[in-house]
C-alpha positions, 0 to 999 in steps of 0.5 A: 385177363390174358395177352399175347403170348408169353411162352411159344413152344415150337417143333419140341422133340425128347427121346429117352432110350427106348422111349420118345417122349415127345414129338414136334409138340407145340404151345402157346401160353398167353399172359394172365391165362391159365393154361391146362395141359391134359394127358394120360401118365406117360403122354408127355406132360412131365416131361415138356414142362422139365424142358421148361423148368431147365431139368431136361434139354429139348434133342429139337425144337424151339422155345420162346418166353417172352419173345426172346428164345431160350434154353434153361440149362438149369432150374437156378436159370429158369428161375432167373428168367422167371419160370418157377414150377410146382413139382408133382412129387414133393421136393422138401428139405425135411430137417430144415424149417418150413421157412427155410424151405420157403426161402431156399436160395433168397434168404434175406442176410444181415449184418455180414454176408452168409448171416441169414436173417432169421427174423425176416425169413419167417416173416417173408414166410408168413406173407406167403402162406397167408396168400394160401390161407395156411396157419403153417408156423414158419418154424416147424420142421418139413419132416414133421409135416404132413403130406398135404402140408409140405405140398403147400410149402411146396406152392408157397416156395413157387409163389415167393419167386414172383414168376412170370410163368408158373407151372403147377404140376398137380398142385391140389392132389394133396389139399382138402377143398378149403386150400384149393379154394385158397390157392385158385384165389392166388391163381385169379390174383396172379392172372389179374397181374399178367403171370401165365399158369401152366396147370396139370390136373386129373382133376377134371372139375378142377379143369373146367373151373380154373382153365381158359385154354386146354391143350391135350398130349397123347403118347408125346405128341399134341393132339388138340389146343381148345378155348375150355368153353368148347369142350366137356368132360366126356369129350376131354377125356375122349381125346385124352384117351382115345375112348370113352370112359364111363364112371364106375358106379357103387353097385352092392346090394347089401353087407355082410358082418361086422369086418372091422370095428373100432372103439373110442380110438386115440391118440391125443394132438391127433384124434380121439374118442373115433368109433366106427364099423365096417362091414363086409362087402362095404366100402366105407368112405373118410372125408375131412379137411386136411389136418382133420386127423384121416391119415393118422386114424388109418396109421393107427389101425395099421399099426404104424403109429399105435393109438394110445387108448381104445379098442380094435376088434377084427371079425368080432375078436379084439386084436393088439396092433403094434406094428405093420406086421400084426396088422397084416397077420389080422387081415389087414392091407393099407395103401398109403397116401404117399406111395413114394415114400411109403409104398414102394422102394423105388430102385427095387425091381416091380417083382421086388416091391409087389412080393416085398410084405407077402414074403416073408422069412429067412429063405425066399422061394424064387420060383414062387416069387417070380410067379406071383409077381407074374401073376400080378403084372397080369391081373393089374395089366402094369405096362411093363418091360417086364418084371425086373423094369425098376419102379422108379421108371414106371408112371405114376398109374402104374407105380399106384397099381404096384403098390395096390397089387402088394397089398392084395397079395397079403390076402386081407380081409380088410384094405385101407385105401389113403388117397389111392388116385392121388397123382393118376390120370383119368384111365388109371382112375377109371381102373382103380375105381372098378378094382374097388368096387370088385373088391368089395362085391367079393366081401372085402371090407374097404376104407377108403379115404379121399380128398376128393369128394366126388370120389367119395359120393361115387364109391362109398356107401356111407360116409365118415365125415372128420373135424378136428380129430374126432368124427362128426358125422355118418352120412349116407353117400347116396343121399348127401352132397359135397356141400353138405359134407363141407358143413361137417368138415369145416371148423365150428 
C-alpha cells in the first residue's frame, strides 16, 4: 500500500568544509511505500538521511514528517517523533548482551526504577528477532557476534521502536539470502501498516524487487524521482553515474599449479574436515548462508584464528600459520569482511594504512613510503586530497580500494577476498570487479568469498558451496544457478 506523503523534503542544502554535500535536494516518501535512494558513494545519500535521523542539522531548506515541519537536533528526538534508521556501519555496544542492545533506552523495569527487568528484556528481544527469522540467544554478548549477526541486531533495535519512518542504509550487505528474504518479509508487514521505508542499497536485484519508488542523487544534488516500474538496471546506474557500465566478465582460459591447498581443515564449533585447492590464475568462489563457517575458514588460513587440525600447503610446500605475519611471509593477502574494524585504522593518514603490513622493521624509509603510497593512489585512482587526507574521510569505495591496495603491495601470491564489495556503490564495484579478474589473468590465486551470488556466478570459476561447517558442494560457476546453490547452503 502507499498514501499520501509522509515525509516531504524541501530545497535541502549541507556543506561540510570544503565539500557541498547537498543541494536543494528534495523528496517525497509516501506512507506504506518503499522508497529507494541510489547514488555513487559521496552522492549524498548519508548525509540527507542523518539530516533526517538528528545526527546533521540541514545549513537550508525544509522538512516536513507527517505534515508538521521539523528538525530533530538528535537521533533521541527523531526517535520520538517516530524515525528510526539502520545505519550502514554497525553501531553496537560489544560488551553488552544482544538484548540489551535491542532494548537500548526502552528497557522494561520492575519493582523499583532503574531496576531493569531482565526477563522481560529478552523476551521483547525474542519477539523482535523472531520477526527476522533469526535463532540469536538474547543473551550472547554483541563482541562475540559475527559481522552478519550484529547487523541483524542492528535491524531488530530499528524495528523494536515501531517507526513510522524507517531508513535502512545498507540493511543486507552482511546478510546471506535466507535473512534478506526474512527482513523483506518484515518490510512487506510493515508496508501493510502504513510505515514508509527509506532504502539504500547497491544491490540492484534488491532495487527493483522491494522499491515502489526511486529517487537518484548525484554529487549532492537530485537528478531524478521514478515509479521503479519505469526504469531498468542499465538505465539506473546511467543516471546514477552518468555512464554506462558493462558487467566484467571471468575471461581466463586456463590454470595454473596448485597455489593454495587445503586438508582436512578445523576447528571444532566452527568448521571441519575443509579440503579444497586453488590454483594459479583461479578465482575460487565461497558461498554459504551466514554462520555457514566462511569468515573463519579464511581466519584460519590467514592465521588470525589458527585451525586446530589439519594441514596448509603453499605451492606444493607444507607451511604453519600462527599469525598474520607468517601468513604473508608465504604469500598470502586477505581482505577482510569488515574493513572498519579490520582493515584499516581509520585516523592514520591514506599513506599510513596502505604501507601499515608492507613496512616493516625498527626504521621506516620515508622516502620510500611516500613513494609506494603514491604509486598506489595512482594505480587505484583513490579520489583523494592527497596522501596524508585520513581515511576516515574517504567513502566507502575508496576506503575499500585502500584496504585492496595494502594488500597487494605485500606482494602475494595467494588474496582472500571476504565480502570485498560489501557497502560500495555500483562504479566502485565495477572497478573492483576488473581489479580481480587482472589479478587473476596475471596468475594470482583468489579466494573470493561473497554473500551475493551473482558476484559469485560472475567472477568465479568454480565454486565451494559451505553448510554448517563443512563444504557441501564443488559447483562449476558457469554451469550452476543461485537456486541450485541455495540446495546446497540451506540447512539439511
Amino acid at each position: 500500500m502507499s498514501g499520501a506523503p509522509i515525509l516531504q523534503v524541501r530545497n535541502l542544502c549541507k556543506a561540510f568544509p570544503g565539500v557541498q554535500a547537498l543541494t536543494d535536494v528534495r523528496l517525497d516518501v509516501a506512507a506504506g511505500s518503499v522508497h529507494a535512494l541510489m547514488g555513487e558513494n559521496g552522492a549524498g545519500k548519508s548525509t540527507l538521511m542523518k539530516i533526517l535521523c538528528g545526527l546533521h542539522t540541514a545549513d537550508a531548506g525544509e522538512i516536513r514528517f507527517k505534515g508538521q515541519p521539523i528538525r530533530a537536533s538528535s537521533p533521541h528526538e527523531a526517535l520520538r517523533r517516530g524515525i528510526a534508521m539502520i545505519h550502514q556501519e554497525l553501531l553496537p555496544f560489544p560488551n553488552l548482551s544482544v538484548a540489551a542492545n535491542i532494548g537500548m533506552g526502552r528497557e522494561p523495569t520492575r519493582w523499583f526504577p532503574g531496576w531493569i527487568d531482565q526477563a522481560a528484556l529478552a523476551r521483547d528481544a525474542t519477539r523482535v528477532l523472531a520477526r527476522l527469522a533469526c535463532p540469536l540467544a538474547p543473551q550472547r554478548r554483541m563482541k562475540d557476534l559475527s559481522v552478519a549477526e550484529m547487523q541483524t541486531v542492528e535491524i531488530a533495535k530499528a524495528l523494536a521502536y515501531e517507526p513510522g519512518l524507517l531508513i535502512m542504509d545498507e540493511p543486507t550487505s552482511a546478510l546471506s539470502e535466507r535473512e534478506v528474504e526474512a527482513l523483506f518479509s518484515v518490510i512487506r508487514e510493515l508496508q501493510q501498516r502504513g510505515v514508509a521505508i527509506i532504502y539504500i542499497s547497491h544491490k540492484m536485484d534488491e532495487i527493483f524487487r522491494i522499491a515502489d519508488t526511486i529517487t537518484v542523487l548525484r554529487d549532492g544534488r537530485h537528478i531524478a524521482t521514478r515509479p521503479a516500474s519505469e526504469l531498468n538496471e542499465p538505465q539506473l546506474i546511467s543516471l546514477m553515474v552518468g555512464r554506462d557500465l558493462a558487467p566484467t566478465p571471468a575471461a581466463r582460459d586456463s590454470r595454473g599449479d596448485p597455489a593454495l591447498e587445503v586438508h582436512r581443515l578445523t576447528q571444532p564449533g566452527k568448521f571441519r574436515d575443509v579440503s579444497f585447492t586453488l590454483h594459479r590464475g583461479e578465482i575460487l568462489g565461497l558461498a554459504g548462508l551466514m554462520g555457514a563457517g566462511r569468515t573463519d575458514l579464511v581466519n584460519a588460513i590467514y592465521g588470525l584464528a589458527p585451525a586446530s587440525s589439519g594441514a596448509i600447503r603453499v605451492h606444493g610446500k607444507d607451511v604453519k600459520i600462527t599469525n598474520p605475519a607468517a601468513a604473508i611471509a608465504a604469500g598470502i593477502g586477505l581482505v577482510s569482511e569488515d574493513r572498519k574494524q579490520f582493515g584499516l585504522v581509520l585516523p592514520m593518514s591514506v599513506q599510513h594504512n596502505l604501507t601499515l603490513s608492507s613496512l616493516r622493521g625498527r626504521w621506516i624509509d620515508q622516502r620510500r613510503e611516500r613513494a609506494l603510497a603514491d604509486a598506489q593512489i595512482r594505480a587505484f585512482a583513490l579520489k583523494v586530497t592527497g596522501r596524508h587526507q585520513a581515511v576516515v574521510h574517504l567513502s566507502g569505495g575508496n576506503q575499500q580500494k585502500v584496504v585492496l591496495a595494502k594488500a597487494l603491495l605485500t606482494e602475494p601470491d595467494i588474496l582472500i577476498l571476504d565480502e570485498p564489495t560489501r557497502g560500495i556503490d555500483i562504479g566502485a564495484k565495477a572497478e573492483i570487479y576488473a581489479l580481480i579478474n587482472r589479478l587473476a589473468g596475471a596468475g594470482k590465486a583468489v579466494l573470493l568469498v561473497s554473500s551475493e551470488l551473482p558476484e559469485l556466478l560472475l567472477l568465479s570459476d568454480r565454486l565451494l558451496v559451505m553448510r554448517e561447517g563443512t563444504v557441501t558442494a564443488e559447483l562449476d560457476s558457469h554451469q550452476t544457478s543461485q537456486e541450485q546453490i541455495l540446495i546446497f547452503a540451506m540447512p539439511a
